[in-house]
C-alpha positions in Angstrom: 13.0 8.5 -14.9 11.4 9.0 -11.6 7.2 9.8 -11.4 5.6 10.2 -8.8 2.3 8.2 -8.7 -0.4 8.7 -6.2 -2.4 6.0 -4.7 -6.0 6.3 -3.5 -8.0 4.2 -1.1 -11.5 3.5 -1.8 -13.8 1.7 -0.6 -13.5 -2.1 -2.3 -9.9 -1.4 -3.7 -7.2 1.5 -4.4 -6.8 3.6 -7.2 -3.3 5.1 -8.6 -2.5 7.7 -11.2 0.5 9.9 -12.3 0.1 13.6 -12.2 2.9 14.3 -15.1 1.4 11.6 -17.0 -2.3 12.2 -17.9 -5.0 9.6 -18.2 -2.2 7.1 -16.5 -4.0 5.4 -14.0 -4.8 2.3 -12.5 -6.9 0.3 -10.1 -5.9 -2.8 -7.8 -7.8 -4.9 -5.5 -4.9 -4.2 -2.8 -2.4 -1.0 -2.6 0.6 -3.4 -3.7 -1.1 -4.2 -7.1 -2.4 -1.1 -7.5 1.7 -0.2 -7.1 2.6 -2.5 -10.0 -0.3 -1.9 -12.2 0.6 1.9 -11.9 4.2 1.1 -13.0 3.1 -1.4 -15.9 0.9 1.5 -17.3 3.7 4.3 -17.0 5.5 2.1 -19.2 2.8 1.6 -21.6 1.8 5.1 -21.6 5.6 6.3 -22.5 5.1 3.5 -25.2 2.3 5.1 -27.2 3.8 8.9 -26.5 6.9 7.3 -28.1 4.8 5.6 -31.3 3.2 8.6 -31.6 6.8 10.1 -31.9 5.8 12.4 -28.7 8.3 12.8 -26.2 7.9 11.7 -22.5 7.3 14.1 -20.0 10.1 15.2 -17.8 8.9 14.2 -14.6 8.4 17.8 -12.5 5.6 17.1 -9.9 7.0 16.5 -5.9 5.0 15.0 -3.0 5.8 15.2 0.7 4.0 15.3 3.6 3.1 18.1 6.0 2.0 17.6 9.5 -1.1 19.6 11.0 -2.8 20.6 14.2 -6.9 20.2 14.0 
């Protein structure tokens, strides 16, 4: 499966989470670890759903970008 993760800038380091996935986040001291820490806890996260004998979500959110005049 395919999520789409979304990664935040901050000020001292970047923050990702997973809209389809809630409470999945993660935080890295650069945008690449925050890339693989977000991808670690999707795994994790589908884990526990799984123990819990929950299913995983199917994965339904998009992202793209639109351009704007200001």
């Amino acid at each position: 499966m395919k999520y789409v993760y979304i990664i935040e800038k901050g000020e001292s380091s970047y923050g990702a989470y997973v809209p389809d996935l809630p409470g999945c986040v993660a935080a890295g001291e650069t945008r690449e670890e925050a890339k693989r820490l977000i991808q670690e806890a999707i795994g994790f996260h589908i884990e526990g759903l799984e123990k819990d004998g929950l299913p995983a979500p199917e994965p339904r959110t998009e992202a793209d970008y639109i351009e704007v005049s200001v």
